[in-house]
N, C-alpha and C positions, 0 to 999 in steps of 0.2 A: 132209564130209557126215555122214560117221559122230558126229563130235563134236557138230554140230548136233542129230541124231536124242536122242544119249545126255540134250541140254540139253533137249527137249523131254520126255521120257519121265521126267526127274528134277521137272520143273513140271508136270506131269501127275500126279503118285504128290505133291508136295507139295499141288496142290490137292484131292485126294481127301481127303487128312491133314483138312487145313483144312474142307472141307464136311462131315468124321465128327465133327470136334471141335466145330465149329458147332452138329451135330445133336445131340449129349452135351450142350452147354451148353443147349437149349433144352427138353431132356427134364429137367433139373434143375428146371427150375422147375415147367415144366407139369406134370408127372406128379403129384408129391404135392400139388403143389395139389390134384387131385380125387382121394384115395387115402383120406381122412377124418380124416388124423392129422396134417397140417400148416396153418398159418396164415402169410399174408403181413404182417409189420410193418411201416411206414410211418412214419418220421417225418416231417411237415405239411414241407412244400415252404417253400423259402428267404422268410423271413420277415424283414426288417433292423429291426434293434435287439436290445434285451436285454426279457426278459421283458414284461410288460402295463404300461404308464401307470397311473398310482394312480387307483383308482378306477373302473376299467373294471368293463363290463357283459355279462354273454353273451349277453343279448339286442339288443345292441347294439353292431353288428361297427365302426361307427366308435371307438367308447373303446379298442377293442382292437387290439394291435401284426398287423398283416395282411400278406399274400403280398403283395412286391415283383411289379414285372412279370417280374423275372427269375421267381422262385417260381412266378407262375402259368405261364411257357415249362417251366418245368421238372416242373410235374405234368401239363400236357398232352403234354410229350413221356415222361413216364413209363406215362401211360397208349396211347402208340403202342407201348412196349415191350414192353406188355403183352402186349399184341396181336399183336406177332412172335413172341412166346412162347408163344403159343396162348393166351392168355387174351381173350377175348373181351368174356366177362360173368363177376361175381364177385356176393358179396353182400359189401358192403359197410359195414363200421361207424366212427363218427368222434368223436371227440371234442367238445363240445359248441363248442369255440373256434373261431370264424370260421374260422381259418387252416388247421383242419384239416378245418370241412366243404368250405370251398372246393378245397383239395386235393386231397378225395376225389372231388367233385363234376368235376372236370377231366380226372381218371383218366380219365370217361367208361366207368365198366364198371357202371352201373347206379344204382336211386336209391341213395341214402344214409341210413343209419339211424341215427342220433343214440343215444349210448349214454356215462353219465357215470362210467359206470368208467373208460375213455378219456379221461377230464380231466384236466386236470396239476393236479398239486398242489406244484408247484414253488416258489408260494409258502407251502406249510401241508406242509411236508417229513413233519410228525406223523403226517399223513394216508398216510404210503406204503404199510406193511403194511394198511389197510383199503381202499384204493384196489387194491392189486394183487393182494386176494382179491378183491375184486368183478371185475377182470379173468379171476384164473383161473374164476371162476363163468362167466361172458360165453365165452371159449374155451370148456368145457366144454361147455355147451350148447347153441355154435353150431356147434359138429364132430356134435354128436350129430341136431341138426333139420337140417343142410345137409351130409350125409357126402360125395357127391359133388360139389359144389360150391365153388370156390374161392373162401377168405374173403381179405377184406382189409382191416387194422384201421391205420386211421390216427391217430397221436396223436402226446403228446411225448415229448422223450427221459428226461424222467425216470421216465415211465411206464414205458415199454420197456426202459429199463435195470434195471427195477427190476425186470420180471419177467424179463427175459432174458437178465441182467444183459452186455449188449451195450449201446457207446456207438455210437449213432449222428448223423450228421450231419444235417443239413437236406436231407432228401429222400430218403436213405438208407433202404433195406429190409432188412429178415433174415427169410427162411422158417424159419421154427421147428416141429421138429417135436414134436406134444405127447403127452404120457402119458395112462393112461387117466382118471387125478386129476385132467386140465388143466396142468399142469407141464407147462416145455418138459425137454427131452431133449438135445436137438441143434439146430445153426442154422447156418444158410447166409448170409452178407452179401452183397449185390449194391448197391452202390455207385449213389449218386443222379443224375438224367440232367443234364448239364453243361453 
């Protein structure tokens, strides 16, 4: 009996552990999101193939390499993650490429605002350092008109890597915390939903 009692009271103090560390991981996110000094990063949701078809169009999401059905399972359930996390509603910015307004648009945390500093330049590499000031410009000024408000910027990875210098995956996030220049500082990866 006593042994019983001790195994009880050991899975008792273990799920306590388990529901405080629960609570810690969700305060990671939610918190600095509306603190004014962090931004959520997104890489566009699982997309198959390699870069864009020659000759693709922006305004024309057929020419363009698009969210698998996996892709879109995977931004809709990133946008319930969201949601456990406290995030509710965000303001939202996207890349002009199909695959990442659709993305965005999945999250389900509000419209979406199209923004071409968020564009790859993946195939015009030239374009990085003028692409990822116009990004820090974009951070800058969307921490300062939305300080409590949690942003979330969807684009590609070479975007991202380029300011945050973070590789991520297809679907993959980093909370980045930023400076008062717009420079990130620090960042947090959170792994894309599977």
């Amino acid at each position: 009996m006593r042994a019983q009692f001790q195994f009880c009271q050991r899975m008792m103090a273990m799920l306590v552990i388990s529901l405080c560390l629960s609570t810690a991981a969700l305060a990671n996110l939610a918190s600095p999101m509306t603190d004014g000094g962090h931004i959520l990063f997104m890489r566009h949701a699982d997309a198959p193939g390699f870069s864009d078809p020659a000759g693709y169009r922006l305004d024309q999401c057929s020419t363009q390499r698009n969210l698998g059905e996996f892709g879109k399972k995977q931004a809709e359930r990133t946008g319930q993650w969201l949601s456990q996390q406290g995030i509710e509603s965000a303001k939202v910015f996207s890349s002009p490429w199909c695959r990442c307004v659709d993305t965005a648009t999945l999250l389900n945390k509000g419209p979406v605002l199209i923004d071409k500093s968020l564009g790859s330049f993946f195939e015009s590499m030239g374009q990085s350092n003028q692409q990822t000031e116009g990004l820090r410009q974009l951070v800058q000024k969307s921490l300062k008109q939305f300080p409590k408000t949690p942003i979330i910027m969807v684009s590609h990875h070479v975007n991202i890597e380029a300011f945050t210098g973070v590789v991520l995956g297809s679907g993959d996030m980093v909370l980045v915390k930023i400076g008062p220049n717009g420079k990130p500082l620090s960042h947090q990866v959170f792994p894309g939903m599977r």
